[in-house]
N, C-alpha and C positions, 0 to 999 in steps of 0.2 A: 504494500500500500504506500502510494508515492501521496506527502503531504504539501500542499501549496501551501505558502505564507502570502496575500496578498498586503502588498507595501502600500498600496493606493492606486488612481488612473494615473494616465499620464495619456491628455491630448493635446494635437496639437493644434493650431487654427490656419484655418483657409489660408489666411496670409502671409505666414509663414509658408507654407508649399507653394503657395503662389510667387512670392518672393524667389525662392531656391528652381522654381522652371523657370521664372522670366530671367535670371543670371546666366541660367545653364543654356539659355536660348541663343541670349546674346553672347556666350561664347563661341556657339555652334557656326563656322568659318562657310560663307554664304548669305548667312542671315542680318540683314542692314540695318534692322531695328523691329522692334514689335508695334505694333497700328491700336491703336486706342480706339477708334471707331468713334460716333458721337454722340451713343446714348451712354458708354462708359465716361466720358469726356463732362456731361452733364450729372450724371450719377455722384461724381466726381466733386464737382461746383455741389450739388443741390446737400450730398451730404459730409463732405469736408473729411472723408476717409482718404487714408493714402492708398488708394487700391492701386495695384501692379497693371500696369499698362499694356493689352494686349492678350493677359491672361487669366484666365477662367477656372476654377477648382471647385471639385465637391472632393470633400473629405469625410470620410467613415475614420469608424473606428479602427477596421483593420487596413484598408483601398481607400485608393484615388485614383479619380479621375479628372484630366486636364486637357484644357481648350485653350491652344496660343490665336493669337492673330500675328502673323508675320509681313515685312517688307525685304521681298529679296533682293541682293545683290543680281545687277544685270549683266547678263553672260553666265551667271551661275546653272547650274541641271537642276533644275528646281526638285524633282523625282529623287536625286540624289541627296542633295541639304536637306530633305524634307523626313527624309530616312536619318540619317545622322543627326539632325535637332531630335527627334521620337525617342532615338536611343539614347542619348545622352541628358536629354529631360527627366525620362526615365530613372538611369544609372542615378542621375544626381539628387532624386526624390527617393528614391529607394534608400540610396547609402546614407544619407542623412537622417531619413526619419523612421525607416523602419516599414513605412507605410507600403503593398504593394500597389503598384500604376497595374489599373488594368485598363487602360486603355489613355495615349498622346493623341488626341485631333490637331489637325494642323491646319489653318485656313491660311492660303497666299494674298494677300490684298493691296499688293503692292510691288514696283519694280523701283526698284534708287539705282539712278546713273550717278557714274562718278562725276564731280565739280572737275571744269577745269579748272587748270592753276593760270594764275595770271603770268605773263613774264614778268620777269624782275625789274625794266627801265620803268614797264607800264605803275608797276605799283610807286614807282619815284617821282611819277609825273606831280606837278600839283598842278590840281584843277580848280 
């Protein structure tokens, strides 16, 4: 007969796992920022929370589930980044909290071209 001691809960909140995929997003090499969209945008305004820009969490007790919005880098294989952001969103909610992901949605909602850079005389000019 195996005895459990229970110590107490330990949960943990939306925002936190929200937090730890919108990180691991913008690490994920392809992905040019996460899209706030503009009902999270007024969500945002209306009730003065710091919600994670882009991304969406339900949280259980044991699972999560997570919904980014993304802006990709142009030129990137979107199919390819979109795989590699899932896994490593993933990896990086799992390893921290314990929680299992069962399932990364990923929406594209966006292309970012690179800025050109000005030349150098031009930026000396005064105008």
């Amino acid at each position: 007969m195996s005895e459990q001691v229970q110590t107490g809960l330990i949960r943990i909140s939306d925002d936190v796992v929200s937090t730890i995929a919108g990180l691991a997003a913008l690490e994920t090499p392809g992905v040019a920022a996460m899209s706030g969209g503009i009902s999270e945008g007024l969500a945002k305004r209306l009730s003065g929370k710091n919600a994670q820009r882009g991304v969406s969490v339900e949280v259980g007790q044991l699972e999560a589930a997570i919904d980014l919005r993304i802006i990709i880098q142009y030129g990137s294989k979107i199919q390819d980044v979109c795989r590699d952001l899932q896994e490593n969103v993933r990896d990086a909610v799992e390893n921290m909290t314990g929680l299992r992901v069962v399932e990364v949605n990923v929406k594209v909602e966006g292309v970012a071209f690179k800025e050109e850079k000005e030349e150098p005389d031009e930026a000396l000019r005064v105008k």
